[in-house]
N, C-alpha and C positions, 0 to 999 in steps of 0.2 A: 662440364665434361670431366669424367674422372681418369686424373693423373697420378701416377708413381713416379716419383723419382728417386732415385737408388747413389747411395755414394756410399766412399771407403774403398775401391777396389785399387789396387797399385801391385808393389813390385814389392816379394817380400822372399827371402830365402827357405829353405825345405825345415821344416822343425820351427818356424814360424807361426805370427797370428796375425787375424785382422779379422776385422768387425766390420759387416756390412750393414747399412741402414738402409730402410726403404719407405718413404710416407706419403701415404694415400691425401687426395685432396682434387676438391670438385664435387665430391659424390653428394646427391643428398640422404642416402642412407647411412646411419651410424659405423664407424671404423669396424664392430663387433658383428655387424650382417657379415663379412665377408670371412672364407678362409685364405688367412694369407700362407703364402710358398717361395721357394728358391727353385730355379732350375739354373740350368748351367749347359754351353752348349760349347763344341770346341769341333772346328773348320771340318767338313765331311761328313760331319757324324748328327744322330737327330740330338734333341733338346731333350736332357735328362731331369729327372726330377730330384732336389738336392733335397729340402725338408719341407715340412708343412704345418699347420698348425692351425688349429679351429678356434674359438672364439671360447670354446670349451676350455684350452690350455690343452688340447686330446692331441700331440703332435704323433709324424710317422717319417722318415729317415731313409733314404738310401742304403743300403748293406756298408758300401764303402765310405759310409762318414759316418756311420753309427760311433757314439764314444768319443770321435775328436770334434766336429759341429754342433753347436745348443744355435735354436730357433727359440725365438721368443718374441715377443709382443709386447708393447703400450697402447694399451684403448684410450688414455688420455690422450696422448701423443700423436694419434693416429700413424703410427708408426710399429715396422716389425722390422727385428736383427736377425744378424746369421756369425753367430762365434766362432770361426775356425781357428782351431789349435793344431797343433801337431800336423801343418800343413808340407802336402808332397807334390812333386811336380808333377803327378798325374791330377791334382786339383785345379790344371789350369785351364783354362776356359773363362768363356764371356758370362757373367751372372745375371738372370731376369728372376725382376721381382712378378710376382702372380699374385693376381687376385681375383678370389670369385664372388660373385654377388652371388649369397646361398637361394635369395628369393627367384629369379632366375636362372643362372648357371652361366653368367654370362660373366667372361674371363676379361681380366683386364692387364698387360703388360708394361714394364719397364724398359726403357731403352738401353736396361743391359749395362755392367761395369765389368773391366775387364780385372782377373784377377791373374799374376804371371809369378809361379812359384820355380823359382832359380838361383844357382847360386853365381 
């Protein structure tokens, strides 16, 4: 059964950073079948897509995090980050890690870290 589990998320003031980690395991398809992603969802509102990232390194960015977030990846590691800099208290929200098995299209979630940008 293929699990993500996500850590790094906490409590960190506006002009802040923190690093999320998220590592795949279970699957029997290599870490590199899948594209890994961030979304991020916050009380009322739908689940938005933070970045993304293909196995290619071919990544794609929300408008509003272009410039402060780098999405990156270890295929040793089976594992993908999410580098937020220059974080603002509209970045706060729950974060899910995604992942798609390309040979399907069949999505796989994280149970979400909470990230709370305040001073």
């Amino acid at each position: 059964q293929v699990q993500l589990v996500e850590s790094g998320g906490g409590l960190v003031q506006p002009g802040g950073s923190l690093r999320l980690s998220c590592t795949i395991s279970g699957s029997i398809f290599r870490f590199w079948f899948y594209v890994m992603g961030w979304y991020r969802q916050v009380p009322g509102k739908q689940r938005e897509l933070v970045a993304t990232m293909t196995k290619g390194n071919s990544t794609d960015y929300a408008d509003s995090v272009k410039g402060r977030f780098t999405i990156s990846r270890d295929n040793a590691k089976n594992t993908v980050y999410l580098q937020m800099n220059s974080l603002k208290s509209e970045d706060t929200a729950v974060y899910y890690c995604n992942a798609i098995l390309i040979a399907s299209g069949l999505h796989y979630w994280g149970q979400g870290t909470q990230v709370t940008v305040s001073s």
